[in-house]
C-alpha positions in Angstrom: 3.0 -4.1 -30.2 1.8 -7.4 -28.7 0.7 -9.6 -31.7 2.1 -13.0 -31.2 1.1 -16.3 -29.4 3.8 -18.3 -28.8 3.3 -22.2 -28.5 5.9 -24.4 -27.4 6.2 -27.9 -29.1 8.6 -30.3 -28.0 9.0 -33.8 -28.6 5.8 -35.7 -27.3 3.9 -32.6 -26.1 -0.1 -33.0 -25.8 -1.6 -31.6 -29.3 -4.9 -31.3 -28.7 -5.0 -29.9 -25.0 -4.7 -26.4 -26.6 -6.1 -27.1 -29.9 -9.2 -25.4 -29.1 -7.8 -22.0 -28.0 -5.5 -22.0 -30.8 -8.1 -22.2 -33.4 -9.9 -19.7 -31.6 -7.2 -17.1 -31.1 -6.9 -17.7 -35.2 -10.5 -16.8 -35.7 -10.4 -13.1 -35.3 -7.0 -13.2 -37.6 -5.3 -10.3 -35.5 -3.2 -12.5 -33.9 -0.1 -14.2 -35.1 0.9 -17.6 -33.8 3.9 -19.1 -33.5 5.3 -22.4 -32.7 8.3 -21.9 -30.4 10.9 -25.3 -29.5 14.0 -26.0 -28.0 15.9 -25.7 -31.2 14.5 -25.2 -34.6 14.4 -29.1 -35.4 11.0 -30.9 -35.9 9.4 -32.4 -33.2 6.6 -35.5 -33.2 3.8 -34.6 -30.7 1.9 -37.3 -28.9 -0.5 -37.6 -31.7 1.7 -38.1 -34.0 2.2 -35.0 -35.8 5.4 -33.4 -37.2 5.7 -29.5 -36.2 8.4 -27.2 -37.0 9.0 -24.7 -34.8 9.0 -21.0 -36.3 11.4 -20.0 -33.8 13.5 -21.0 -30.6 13.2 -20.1 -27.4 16.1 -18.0 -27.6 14.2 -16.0 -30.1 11.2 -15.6 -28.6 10.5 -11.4 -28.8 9.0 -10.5 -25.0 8.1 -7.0 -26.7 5.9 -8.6 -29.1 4.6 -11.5 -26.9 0.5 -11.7 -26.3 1.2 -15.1 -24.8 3.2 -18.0 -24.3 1.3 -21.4 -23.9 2.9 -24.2 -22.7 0.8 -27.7 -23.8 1.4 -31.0 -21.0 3.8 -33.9 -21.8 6.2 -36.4 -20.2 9.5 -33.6 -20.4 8.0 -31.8 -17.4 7.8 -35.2 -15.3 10.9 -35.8 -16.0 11.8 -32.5 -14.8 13.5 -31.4 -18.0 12.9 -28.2 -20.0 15.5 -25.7 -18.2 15.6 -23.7 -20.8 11.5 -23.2 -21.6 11.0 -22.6 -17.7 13.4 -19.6 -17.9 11.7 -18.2 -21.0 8.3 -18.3 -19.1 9.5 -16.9 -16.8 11.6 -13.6 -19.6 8.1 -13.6 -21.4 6.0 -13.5 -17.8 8.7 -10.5 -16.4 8.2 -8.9 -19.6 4.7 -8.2 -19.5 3.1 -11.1 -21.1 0.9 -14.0 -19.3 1.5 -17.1 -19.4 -0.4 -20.2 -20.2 -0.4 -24.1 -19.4 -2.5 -27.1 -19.2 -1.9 -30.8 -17.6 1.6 -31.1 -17.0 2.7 -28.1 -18.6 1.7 -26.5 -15.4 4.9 -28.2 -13.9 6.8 -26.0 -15.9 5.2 -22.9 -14.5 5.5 -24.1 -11.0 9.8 -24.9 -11.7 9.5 -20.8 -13.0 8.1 -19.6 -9.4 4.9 -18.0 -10.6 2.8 -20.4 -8.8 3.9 -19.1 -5.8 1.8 -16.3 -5.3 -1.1 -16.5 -7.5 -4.2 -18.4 -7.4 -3.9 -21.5 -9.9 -4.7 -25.5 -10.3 -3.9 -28.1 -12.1 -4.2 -32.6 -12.5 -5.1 -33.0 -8.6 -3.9 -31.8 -5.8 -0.7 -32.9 -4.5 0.8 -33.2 -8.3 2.7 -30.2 -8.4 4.1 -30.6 -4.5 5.2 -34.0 -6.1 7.5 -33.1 -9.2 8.4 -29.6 -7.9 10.0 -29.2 -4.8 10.8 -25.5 -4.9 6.9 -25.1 -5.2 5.7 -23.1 -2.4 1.9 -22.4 -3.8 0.0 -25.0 -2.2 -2.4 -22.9 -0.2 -3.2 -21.1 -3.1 -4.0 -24.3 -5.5 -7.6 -24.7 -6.2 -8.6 -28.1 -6.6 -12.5 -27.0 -7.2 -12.0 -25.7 -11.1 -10.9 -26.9 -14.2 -8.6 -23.9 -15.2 -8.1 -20.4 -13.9 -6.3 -17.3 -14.4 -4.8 -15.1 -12.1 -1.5 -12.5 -12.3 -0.7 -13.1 -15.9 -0.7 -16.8 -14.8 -3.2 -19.6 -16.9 -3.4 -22.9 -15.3 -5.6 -25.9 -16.1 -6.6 -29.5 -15.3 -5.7 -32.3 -17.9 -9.4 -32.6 -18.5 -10.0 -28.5 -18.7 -9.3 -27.9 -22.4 -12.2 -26.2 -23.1 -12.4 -23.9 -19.8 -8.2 -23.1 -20.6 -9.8 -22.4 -23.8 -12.0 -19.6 -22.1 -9.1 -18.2 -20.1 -7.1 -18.0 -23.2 -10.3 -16.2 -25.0 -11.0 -13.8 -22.1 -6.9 -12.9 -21.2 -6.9 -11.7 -24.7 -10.5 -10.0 -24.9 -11.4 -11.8 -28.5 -15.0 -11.7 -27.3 -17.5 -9.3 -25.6 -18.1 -11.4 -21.7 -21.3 -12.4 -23.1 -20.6 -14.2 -26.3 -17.9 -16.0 -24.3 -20.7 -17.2 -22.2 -22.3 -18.2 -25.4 -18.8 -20.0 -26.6 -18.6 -21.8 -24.0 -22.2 -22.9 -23.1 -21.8 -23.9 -27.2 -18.6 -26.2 -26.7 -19.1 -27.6 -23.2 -22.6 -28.1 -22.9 -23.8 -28.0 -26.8 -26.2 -25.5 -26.1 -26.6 -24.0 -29.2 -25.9 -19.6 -29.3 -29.4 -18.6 -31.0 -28.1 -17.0 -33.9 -27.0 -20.9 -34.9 -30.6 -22.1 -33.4 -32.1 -20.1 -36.1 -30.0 -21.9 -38.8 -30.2 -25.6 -37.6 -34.1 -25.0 -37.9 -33.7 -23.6 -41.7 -31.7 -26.6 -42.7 -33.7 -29.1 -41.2 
């Protein structure tokens, strides 16, 4: 049964590039999430925060795996992370997609996955840059913000909210047009009508 989200943490990774999704994968409460780090010790994200990480990579159950989500930070510049690029890679083979943002996507490019599917990222030239096994230029996409294709998430630094509606529609948490609604709601503030009908009662 697929009923975790794994989320790596690491020491400085971007908290609130997948804050969004998180919360929203939470909503429904038929999903389990789980922080996942390099070893169980706490980690200080860029914002400051202290996580502990449920589990370790080495621990990380593929059967169970709805996701693995990989937030940006300074490790994948500095081309470290060996050991998370082979898991998303386990959890990927296994039967799970995978999911990053800014330079998390670094991490998926080092795994091979960008290879072959359609993805994007900061701008292009940024993964040919940090990666030089990467051999998926002609099929970056420099005109979105995020985009999913073959179990593979990818997204701009300044995509949270569209990775968010990747996330949302890779693990169906909505009907296609409520996730319209979702997202016309937190990128544009266009209010869904069912909350149109409440702001005008409580004004």
């Amino acid at each position: 049964m697929r009923d975790t989200v794994y989320f790596l943490v690491f020491e400085g990774f971007a908290d609130w590039q997948a804050a969004l999704a998180l919360c929203e994968i939470r909503r429904p409460g038929d999903w389990l999430v789980r922080t996942v780090g390099f070893s169980s010790a706490a980690v200080v994200s860029m914002g400051g925060l202290t996580v502990s990480p449920d589990v370790t990579l080495a621990r990380i159950d593929v059967e169970r795996a709805a996701l693995l989500v990989v937030p940006g930070g300074h490790l994948w510049q500095r081309g470290d992370g060996d050991a998370a690029v082979a898991a998303i890679r386990r959890v990927h083979d296994g039967g799970a997609p995978v999911a990053a943002i800014d330079s998390g996507v670094l991490a998926l490019a080092r795994s091979g996955l960008l290879d072959g599917c359609r993805h994007t990222g900061n701008w292009a030239g940024h993964i040919d840059s940090h990666v030089p096994t990467y051999a998926g230029a002609t099929q970056y996409d420099a005109g979105v913000l995020a985009v999913s294709d073959g179990g593979v998430i990818t997204a701009s630094h300044l995509g949270s909210v569209e990775f968010a509606r990747e996330v949302i529609h890779t693990l169906d948490l909505y009907s296609a047009a409520d996730r319209e609604l979702w997202y016309r709601l937190f990128k544009h503030a266009q209010m869904p009508p069912w909350c149109v009908g409440d702001a005008a009662a409580a004004a």
